[in-house]
N, CA, C and O of each residue as an XYZ file, in Angstrom:
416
protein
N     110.781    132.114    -59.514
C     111.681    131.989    -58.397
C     112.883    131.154    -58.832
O     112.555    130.484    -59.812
N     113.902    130.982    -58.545
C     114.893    130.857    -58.558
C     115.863    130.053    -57.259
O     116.452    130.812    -56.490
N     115.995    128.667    -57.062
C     116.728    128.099    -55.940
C     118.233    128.130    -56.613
O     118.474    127.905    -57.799
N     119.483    128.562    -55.272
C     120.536    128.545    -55.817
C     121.441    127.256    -54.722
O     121.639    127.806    -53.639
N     121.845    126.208    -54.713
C     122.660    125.261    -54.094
C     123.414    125.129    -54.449
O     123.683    125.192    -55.649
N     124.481    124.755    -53.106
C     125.813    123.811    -53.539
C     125.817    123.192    -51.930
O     125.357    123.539    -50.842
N     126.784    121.839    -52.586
C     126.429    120.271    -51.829
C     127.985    120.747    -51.533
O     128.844    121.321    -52.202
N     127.905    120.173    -50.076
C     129.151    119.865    -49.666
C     129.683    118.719    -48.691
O     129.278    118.379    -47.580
N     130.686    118.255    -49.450
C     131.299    116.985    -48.559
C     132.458    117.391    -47.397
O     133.671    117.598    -47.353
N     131.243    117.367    -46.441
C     132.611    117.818    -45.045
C     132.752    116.514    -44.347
O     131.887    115.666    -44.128
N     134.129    116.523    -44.015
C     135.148    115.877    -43.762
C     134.540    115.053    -42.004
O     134.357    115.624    -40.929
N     134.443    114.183    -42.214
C     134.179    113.397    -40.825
C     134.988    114.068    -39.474
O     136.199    114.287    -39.513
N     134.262    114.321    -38.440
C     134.917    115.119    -37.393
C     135.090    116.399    -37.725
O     135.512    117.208    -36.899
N     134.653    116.882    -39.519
C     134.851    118.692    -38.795
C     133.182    118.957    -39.296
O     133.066    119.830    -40.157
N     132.266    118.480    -38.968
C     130.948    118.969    -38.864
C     130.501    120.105    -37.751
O     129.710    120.951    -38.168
N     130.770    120.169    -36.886
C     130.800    121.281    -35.681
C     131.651    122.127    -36.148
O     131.020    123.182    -36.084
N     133.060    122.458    -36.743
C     133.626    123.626    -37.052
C     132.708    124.052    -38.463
O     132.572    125.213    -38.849
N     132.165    122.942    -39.077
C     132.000    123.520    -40.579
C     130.571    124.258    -40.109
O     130.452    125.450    -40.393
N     129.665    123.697    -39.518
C     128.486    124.471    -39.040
C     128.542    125.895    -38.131
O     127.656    126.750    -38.114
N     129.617    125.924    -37.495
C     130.082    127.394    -36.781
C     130.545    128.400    -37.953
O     130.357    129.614    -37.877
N     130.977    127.961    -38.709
C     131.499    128.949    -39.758
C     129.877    129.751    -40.343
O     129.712    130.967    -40.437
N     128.762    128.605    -40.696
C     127.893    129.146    -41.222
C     127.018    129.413    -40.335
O     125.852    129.556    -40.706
N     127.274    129.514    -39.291
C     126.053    130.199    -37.983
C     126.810    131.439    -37.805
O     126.036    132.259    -38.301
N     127.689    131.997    -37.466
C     128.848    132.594    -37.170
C     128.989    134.194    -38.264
O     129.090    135.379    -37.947
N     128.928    133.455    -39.685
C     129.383    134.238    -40.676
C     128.218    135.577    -40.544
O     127.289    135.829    -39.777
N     128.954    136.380    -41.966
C     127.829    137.773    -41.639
C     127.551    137.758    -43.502
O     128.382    138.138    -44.327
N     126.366    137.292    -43.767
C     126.241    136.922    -45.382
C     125.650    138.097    -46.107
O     125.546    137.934    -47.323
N     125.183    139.409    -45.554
C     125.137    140.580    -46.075
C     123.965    140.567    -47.063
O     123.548    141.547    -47.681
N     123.196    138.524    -47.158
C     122.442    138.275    -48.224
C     121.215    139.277    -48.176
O     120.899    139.881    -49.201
N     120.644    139.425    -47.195
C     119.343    140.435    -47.087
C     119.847    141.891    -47.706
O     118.944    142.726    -47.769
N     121.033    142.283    -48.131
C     121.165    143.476    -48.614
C     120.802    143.611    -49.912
O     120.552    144.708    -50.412
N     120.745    142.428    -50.588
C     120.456    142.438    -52.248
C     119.220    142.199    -52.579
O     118.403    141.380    -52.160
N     119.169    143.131    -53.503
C     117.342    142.729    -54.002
C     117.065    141.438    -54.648
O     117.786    140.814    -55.427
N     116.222    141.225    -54.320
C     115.334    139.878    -54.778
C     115.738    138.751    -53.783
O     115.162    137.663    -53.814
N     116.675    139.009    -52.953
C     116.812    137.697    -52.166
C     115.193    137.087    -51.222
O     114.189    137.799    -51.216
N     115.218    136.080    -50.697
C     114.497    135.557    -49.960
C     114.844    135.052    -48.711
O     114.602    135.633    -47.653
N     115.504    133.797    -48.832
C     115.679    133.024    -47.705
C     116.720    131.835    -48.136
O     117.007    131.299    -49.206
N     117.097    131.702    -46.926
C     118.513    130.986    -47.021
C     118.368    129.925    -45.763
O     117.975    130.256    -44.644
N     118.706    128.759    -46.101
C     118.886    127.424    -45.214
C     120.371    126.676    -45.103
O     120.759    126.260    -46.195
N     121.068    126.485    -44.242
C     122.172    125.455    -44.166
C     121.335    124.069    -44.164
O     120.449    124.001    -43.311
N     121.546    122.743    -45.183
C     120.790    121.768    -44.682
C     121.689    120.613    -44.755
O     122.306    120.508    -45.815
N     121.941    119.531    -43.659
C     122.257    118.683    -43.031
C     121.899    117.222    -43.618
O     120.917    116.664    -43.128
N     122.501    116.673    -44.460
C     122.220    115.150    -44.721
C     122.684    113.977    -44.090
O     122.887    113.863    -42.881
N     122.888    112.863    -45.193
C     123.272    111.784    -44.943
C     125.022    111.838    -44.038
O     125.889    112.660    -44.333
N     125.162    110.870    -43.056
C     126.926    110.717    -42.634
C     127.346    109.644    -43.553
O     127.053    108.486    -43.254
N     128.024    109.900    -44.681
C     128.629    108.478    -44.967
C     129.765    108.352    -44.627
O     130.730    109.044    -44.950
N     129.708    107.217    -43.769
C     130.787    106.318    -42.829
C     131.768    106.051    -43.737
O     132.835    106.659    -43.825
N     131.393    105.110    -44.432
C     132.521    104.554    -45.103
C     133.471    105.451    -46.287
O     134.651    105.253    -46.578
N     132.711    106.290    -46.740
C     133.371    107.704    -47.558
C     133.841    108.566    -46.679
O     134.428    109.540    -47.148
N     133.726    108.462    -45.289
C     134.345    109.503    -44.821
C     133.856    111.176    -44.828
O     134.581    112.164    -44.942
N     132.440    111.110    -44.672
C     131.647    112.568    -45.007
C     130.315    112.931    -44.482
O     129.425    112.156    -44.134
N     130.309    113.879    -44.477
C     128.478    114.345    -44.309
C     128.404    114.873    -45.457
O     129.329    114.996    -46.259
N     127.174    115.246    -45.597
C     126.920    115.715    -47.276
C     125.764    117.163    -46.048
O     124.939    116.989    -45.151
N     126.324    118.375    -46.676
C     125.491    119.755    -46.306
C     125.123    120.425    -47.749
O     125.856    120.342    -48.735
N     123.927    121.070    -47.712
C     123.873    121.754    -48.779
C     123.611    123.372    -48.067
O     123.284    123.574    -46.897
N     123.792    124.154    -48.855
C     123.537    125.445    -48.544
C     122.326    126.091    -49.463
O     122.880    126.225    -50.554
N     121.176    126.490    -49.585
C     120.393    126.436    -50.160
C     119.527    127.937    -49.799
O     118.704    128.403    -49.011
N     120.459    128.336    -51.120
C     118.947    130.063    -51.396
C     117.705    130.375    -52.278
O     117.588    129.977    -53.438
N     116.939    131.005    -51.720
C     116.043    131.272    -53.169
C     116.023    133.114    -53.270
O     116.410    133.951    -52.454
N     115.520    133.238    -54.370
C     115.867    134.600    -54.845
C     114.787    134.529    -56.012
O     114.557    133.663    -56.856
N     114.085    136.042    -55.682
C     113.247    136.077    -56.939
C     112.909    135.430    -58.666
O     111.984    135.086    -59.401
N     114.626    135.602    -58.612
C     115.216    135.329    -59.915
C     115.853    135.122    -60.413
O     116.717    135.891    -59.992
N     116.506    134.314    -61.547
C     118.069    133.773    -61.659
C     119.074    134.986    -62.048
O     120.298    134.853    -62.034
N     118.425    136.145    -62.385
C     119.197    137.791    -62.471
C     119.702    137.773    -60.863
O     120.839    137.614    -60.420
N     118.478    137.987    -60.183
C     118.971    138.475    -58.925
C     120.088    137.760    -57.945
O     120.790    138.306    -57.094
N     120.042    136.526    -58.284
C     121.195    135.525    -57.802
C     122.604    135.685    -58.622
O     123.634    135.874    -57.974
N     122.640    135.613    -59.969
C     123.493    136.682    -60.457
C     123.851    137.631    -60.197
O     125.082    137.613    -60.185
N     123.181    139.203    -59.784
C     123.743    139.986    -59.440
C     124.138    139.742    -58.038
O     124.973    140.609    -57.778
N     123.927    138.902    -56.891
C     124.388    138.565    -56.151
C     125.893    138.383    -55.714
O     126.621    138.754    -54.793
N     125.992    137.493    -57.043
C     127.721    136.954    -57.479
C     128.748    137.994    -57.992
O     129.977    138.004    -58.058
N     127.683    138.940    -58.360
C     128.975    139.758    -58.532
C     128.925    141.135    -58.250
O     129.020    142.086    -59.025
N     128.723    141.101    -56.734
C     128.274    141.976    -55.567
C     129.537    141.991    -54.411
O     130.120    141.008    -53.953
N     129.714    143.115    -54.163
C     130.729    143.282    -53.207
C     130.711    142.237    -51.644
O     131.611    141.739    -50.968
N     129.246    142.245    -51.544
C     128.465    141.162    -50.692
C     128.867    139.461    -51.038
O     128.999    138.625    -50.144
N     128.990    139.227    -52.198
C     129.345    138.010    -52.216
C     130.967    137.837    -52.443
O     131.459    136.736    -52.199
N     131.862    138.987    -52.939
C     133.292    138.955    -52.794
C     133.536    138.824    -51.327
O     134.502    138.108    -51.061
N     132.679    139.516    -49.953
C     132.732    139.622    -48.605
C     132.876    138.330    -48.023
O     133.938    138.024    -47.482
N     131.949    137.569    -48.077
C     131.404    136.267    -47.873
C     132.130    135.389    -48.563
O     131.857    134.280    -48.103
N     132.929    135.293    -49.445
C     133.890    134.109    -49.981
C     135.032    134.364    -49.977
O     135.728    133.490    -50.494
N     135.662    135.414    -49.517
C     137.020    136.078    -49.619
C     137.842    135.066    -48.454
O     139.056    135.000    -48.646
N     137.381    134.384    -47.434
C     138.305    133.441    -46.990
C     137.989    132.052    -46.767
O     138.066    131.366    -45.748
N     137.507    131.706    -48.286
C     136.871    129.854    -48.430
C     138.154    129.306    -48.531
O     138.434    128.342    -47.819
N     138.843    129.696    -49.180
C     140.065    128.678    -49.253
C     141.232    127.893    -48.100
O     142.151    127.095    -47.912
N     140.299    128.881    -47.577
C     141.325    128.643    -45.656
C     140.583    127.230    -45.404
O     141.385    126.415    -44.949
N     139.133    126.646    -45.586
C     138.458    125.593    -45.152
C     138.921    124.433    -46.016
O     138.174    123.455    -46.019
N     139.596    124.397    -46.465
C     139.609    123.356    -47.394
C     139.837    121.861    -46.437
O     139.004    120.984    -46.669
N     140.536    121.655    -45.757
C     140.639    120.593    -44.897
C     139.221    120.139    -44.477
O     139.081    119.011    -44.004
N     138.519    120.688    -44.577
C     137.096    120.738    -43.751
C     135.955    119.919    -45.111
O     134.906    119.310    -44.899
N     136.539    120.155    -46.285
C     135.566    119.480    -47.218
C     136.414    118.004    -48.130
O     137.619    117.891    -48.350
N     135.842    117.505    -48.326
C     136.528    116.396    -49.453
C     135.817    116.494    -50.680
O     134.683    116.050    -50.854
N     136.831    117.362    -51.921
C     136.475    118.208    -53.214
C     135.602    119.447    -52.858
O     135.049    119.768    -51.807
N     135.655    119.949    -53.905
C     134.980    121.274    -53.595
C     133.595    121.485    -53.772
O     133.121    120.522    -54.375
N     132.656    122.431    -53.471
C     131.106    122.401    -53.478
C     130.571    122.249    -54.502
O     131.235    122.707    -55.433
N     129.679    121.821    -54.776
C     128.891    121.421    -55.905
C     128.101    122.352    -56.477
O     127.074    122.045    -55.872
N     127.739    123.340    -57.239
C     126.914    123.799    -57.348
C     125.343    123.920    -57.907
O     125.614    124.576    -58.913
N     124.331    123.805    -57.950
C     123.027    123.580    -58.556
C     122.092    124.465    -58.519
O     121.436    124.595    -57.486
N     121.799    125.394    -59.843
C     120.588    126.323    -59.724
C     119.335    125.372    -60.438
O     119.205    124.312    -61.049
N     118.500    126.536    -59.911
C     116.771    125.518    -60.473
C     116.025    127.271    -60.616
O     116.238    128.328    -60.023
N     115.211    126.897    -61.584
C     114.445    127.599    -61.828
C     112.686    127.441    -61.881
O     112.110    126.990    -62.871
N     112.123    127.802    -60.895
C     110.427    127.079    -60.853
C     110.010    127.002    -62.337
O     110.393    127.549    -63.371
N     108.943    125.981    -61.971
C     108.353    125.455    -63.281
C     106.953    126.204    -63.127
O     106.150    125.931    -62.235
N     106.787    127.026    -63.948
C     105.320    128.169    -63.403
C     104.325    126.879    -63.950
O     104.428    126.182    -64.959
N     103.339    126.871    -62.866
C     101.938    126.268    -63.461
C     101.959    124.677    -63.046
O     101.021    123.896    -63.204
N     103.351    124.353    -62.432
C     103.497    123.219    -61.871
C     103.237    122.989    -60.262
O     103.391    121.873    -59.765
């Protein structure tokens, strides 16, 4: 299995627009093979940085299938207007794949 993340620092006061975007959106993810399941997840507020920290978090059979993901008409769909949010994050998303440890 295969987890695919990225961390994001949204901007104090746009937590309600940044969470409508990802309730809202149409992620087409169930169309690709090997996907699984997908979570928006909600962390720490840091006050004094000025942020919430969200991660977006998929798993997928396999680190192929998350690959072919990326370079799927489905994922050109779904990112074709990120750059419009930018006010909404402080730097851009982080990204982090993992790959299970069989037998662990």
């Amino acid at each position: 299995m295969y987890i695919a993340m990225n961390r994001f620092k949204v901007a104090t006061g746009s937590e309600e627009a940044f969470e409508a975007i990802w309730k809202g959106r149409d992620s087409r993810l169930a169309e690709l093979a090997g996907f699984i399941s997908f979570h928006l997840l909600k962390g720490k507020h840091f006050a004094a940085d000025g942020y919430t920290l969200y991660a977006s978090h998929t798993m997928w059979e396999s680190e192929e299938a998350f690959t072919n993901w990326t370079k799927s008409e489905q994922f050109r769909d779904a990112h074709k207007n990120a750059g419009e949010r930018k006010a909404e994050y402080i730097g851009p998303p982080v990204f982090e794949g993992f790959n299970t440890v069989e037998g662990a």
